[in-house]
Structure formats: C-alpha cells, structure tokens
N, C-alpha and C positions, 0 to 999 in steps of 0.2 A: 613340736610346738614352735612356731613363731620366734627369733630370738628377738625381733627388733620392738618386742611389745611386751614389758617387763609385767606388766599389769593382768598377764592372762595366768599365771600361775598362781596368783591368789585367788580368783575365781574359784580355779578348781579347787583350791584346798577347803573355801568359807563355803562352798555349795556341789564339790564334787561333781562338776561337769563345768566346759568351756569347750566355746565354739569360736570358730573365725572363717572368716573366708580366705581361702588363697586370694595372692594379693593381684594376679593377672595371668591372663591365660599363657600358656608358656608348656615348654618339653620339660618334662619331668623325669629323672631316672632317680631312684632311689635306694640303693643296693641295699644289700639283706640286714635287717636291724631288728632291734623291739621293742617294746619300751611297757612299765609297769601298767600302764590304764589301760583301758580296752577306746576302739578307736572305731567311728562311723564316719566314713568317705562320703562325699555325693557331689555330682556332676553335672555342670550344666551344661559343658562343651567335650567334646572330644570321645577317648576310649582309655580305659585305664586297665592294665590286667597287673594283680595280684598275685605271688608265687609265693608259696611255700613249700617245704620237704612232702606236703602229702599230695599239694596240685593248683591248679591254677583258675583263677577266677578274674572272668570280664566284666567290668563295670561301665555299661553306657550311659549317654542321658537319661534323667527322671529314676534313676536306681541309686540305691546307694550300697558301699559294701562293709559289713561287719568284721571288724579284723579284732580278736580276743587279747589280752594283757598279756606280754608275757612269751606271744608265737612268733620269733623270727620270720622275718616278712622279709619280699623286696617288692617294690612296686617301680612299674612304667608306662608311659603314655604313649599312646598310638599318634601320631601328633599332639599339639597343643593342647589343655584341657585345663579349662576354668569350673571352679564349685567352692567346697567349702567343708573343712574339718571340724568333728566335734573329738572330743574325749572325755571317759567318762570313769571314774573312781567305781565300780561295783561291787569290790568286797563285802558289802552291808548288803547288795541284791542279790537274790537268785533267780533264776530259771532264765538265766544269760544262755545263748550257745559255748561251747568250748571252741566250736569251728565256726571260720569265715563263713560268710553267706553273702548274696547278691538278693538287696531288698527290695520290694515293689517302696517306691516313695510316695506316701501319701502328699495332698497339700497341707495337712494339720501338723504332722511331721516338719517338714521342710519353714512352715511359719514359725514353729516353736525354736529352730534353730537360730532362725534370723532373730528373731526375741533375744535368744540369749547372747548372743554379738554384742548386744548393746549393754549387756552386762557389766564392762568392763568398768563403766564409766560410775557401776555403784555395784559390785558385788555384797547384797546384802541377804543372807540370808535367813527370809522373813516368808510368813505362809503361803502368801503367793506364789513366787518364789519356787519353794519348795514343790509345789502343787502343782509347778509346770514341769518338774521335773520327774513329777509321778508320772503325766501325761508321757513323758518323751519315753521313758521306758515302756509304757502301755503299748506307746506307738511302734518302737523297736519291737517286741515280743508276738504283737499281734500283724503285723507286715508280714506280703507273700514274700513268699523264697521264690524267687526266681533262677529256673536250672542252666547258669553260665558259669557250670562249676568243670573241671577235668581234672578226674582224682588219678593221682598218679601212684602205679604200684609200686611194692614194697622188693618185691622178689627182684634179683639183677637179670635172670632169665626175660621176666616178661615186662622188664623196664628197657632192656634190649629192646623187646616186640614193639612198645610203643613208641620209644626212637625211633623206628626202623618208618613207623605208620604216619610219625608226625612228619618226619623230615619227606618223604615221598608220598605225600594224599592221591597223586594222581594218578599212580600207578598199584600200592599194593592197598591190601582190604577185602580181596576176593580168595584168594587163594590161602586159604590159613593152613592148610596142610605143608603147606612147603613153609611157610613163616614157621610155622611150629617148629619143625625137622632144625632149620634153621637156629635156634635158638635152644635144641638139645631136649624139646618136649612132642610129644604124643598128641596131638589136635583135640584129644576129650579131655588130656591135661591140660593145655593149653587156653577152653574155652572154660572147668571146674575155676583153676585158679585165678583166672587173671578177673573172673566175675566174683571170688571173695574177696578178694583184695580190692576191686574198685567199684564192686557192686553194677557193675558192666559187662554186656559180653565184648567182644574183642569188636565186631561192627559196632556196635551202637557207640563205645569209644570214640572209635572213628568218626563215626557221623557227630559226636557232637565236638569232636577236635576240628573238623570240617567247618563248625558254624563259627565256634569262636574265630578260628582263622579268617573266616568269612567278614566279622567283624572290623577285623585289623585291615584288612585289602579294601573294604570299603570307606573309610575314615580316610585312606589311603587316597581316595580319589578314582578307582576302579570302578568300572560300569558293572551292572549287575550280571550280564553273562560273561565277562571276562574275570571274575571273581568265582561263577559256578567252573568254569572250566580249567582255572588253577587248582583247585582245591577238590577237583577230579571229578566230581556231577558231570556228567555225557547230558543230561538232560537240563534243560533253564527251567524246565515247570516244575521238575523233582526237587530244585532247590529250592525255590520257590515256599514250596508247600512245607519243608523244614524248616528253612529259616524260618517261615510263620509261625509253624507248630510250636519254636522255641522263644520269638520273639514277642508274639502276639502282631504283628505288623510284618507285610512285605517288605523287602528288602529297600525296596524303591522310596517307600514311607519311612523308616528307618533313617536313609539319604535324606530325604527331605527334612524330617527330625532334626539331623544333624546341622542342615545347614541353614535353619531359622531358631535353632538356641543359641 
C-alpha cells in the first residue's frame, strides 16, 4: 500500500477494500514478500509476471492478477507498466481462490475500482457502499481464468528438467528420453510425474513456458518472427496459432494492444 497516502488504510478497515492507482508508469521489481489481504493487480501498460514457490504468472493489458493473503509473492515488470492496486480484507468471504489466477477484466469490474479510488475522500461505510462491494466480489468470482499460469514442480529431479527447458527453449523439448536419463528418471516416469505435480506433460509445459516468454520478448520490442525463433518455433505460423489459442489475439494485435494503452 501506498505509504505517501495515510488515508488509505482507514478505508480498508471502515469497508474492507481500497484501491489506488500506481502513481506512473515505471520499472517495477518487487522482491518476495506478503502481506495479510488478498490483492488484485490490473494493467493498463506493460507485462507484469508473478512468482511464487508453486510458479509463475503473466499479467498483460485488460487482465488482472489475483494474488491470495498470506502467499509470498515477488513481482516484476517486463518494461514499464502503469494500472492500479486493490486490496481486499475477505476473512468474512468465501469461495475466494487460495491460488493466484490471471483474470479476464470486465469493464464493470475495472469501473467499480476506479469508484472506489475516490473513496478516500469519504470512507463511509453506508449501503451503497457496501453493495458495490458485493458487486466487486461478484465480479472477481465470476471472471475467466485466463491460462498465463506456469506451475512449477515440486520434485528436485523434474525441477532440474524444467531448468534445463526454460533456460534453452530452442534447443531441448523433443528428446525427452535423454532429458529423462539426464535427470536419473525413466521417460514413463518422467512424463507420470512431472504431469501430477504440474498437471502438465513435459511438452505442453514447454509450449506454454514458450508463450509466456513470448510475452516478455515482445513488450521487449522484438518482431513477431524474431521472438518465434528465440523461443524455438522453426515455424512463424505454428506460433502464431499458439499464441492465439492462448491469447485470444495474434501476436501482432497483442503489439498493437500494447502500444495504444
């Protein structure tokens, strides 16, 4: 929370929730912290990724990211990025997530935040009030999950594998029998475990450690085939049709996205 605005921590105690806007667009690194409320991020410039001990989560324009009371976080910015913080007291709510998620942002959503911004100038907690605040949980609860998540395993063996997959995209991913060998497992062990633990097989990891990276390279200023061919695509249309399938937008729109918010 803001320190240079004394008046936002009453808010949250008389109506349990406050919002603000980050105060300008800027590089952000955040190292690993937590704090007791539960916290919704949202973005109106830039790339924001999320970590925690289970994995990491990309937050672009028009999404916001769920981050739970309580979870050691670190967060940083792919370049500069301007939006706007809420917080939210839910020990009186349920059917909260316990884990981070990357949210679809409605326009009702993102109105009600800016509403409560203006809070500060009358925290009063009266049935209006209150009734928007029903709304804003509504809206959290009922928001898609968008999959810009990369769950990271628990085992040291197939945290190895995934090192091995992130740090070199453009070269391993095909050969899993020797990655296995590598890393002291059996290729039917290798593809059993590393899919309970991250609900993943060992490709599809890949590919979606591929997009979020893809992410980052583009924010970056990288053209869209100079980005499928770092992150190891041999082909621009097979990227293409991923990033879409992930993003709901080509890669090129996305760009454009980026550089008219």
């Amino acid at each position: 929370m803001p320190k240079n605005d004394p008046r936002l921590p009453n808010v949250l105690e008389k109506l349990g929730v406050v919002s603000w806007q980050l105060p300008q667009a800027a590089i952000r690194q955040m190292p690993a912290h937590s704090h007791a409320e539960a916290q919704l991020c949202g973005l109106d410039q830039g790339l924001a990724i999320l970590e925690t001990e289970a994995g990491a989560w990309a937050c672009p324009p028009g999404r916001c990211v769920w981050i739970p009371g309580g979870m050691a976080h670190s967060l940083r910015s792919c370049g500069k990025i301007s939006g706007w913080m809420v917080r939210l007291d839910i020990r009186k709510r349920s059917g909260m997530s316990a884990e981070p998620r990357i949210l679809a942002l409605s326009p009702l959503l993102k109105e009600i935040v800016v509403r409560m911004m203006s809070w500060v100038e009358n925290p009063e907690a009266n049935a209006m009030n209150k009734r928007l605040v029903d709304v804003l949980y509504d809206e959290i609860c009922s928001a898609s999950q968008m999959q810009l998540h990369l769950p990271f395993p628990h085992d040291p063996a197939l945290k190895r594998l995934a090192m091995r997959m992130a740090e070199d995209s453009t070269r391993i991913g095909r050969d899993f029998a020797a990655l296995a060998h590598e890393v002291g497992l059996s290729e039917r062990s290798l593809f059993r475990n590393f899919h309970k633990e991250t609900g993943l097989t060992p490709g599809q990891w890949r590919r979606q450690m591929q997009i979020l990276r893809s992410l980052e390279l583009l924010v970056e200023g990288r053209s869209v085939t100079e980005t499928a061919l770092e992150i190891g695509y041999e082909s621009i249309g097979a990227f293409i049709r991923a990033f879409r399938q992930t993003l709901g937008v080509t890669p090129a729109k996305y760009v454009q996205g980026q550089r008219s918010s």
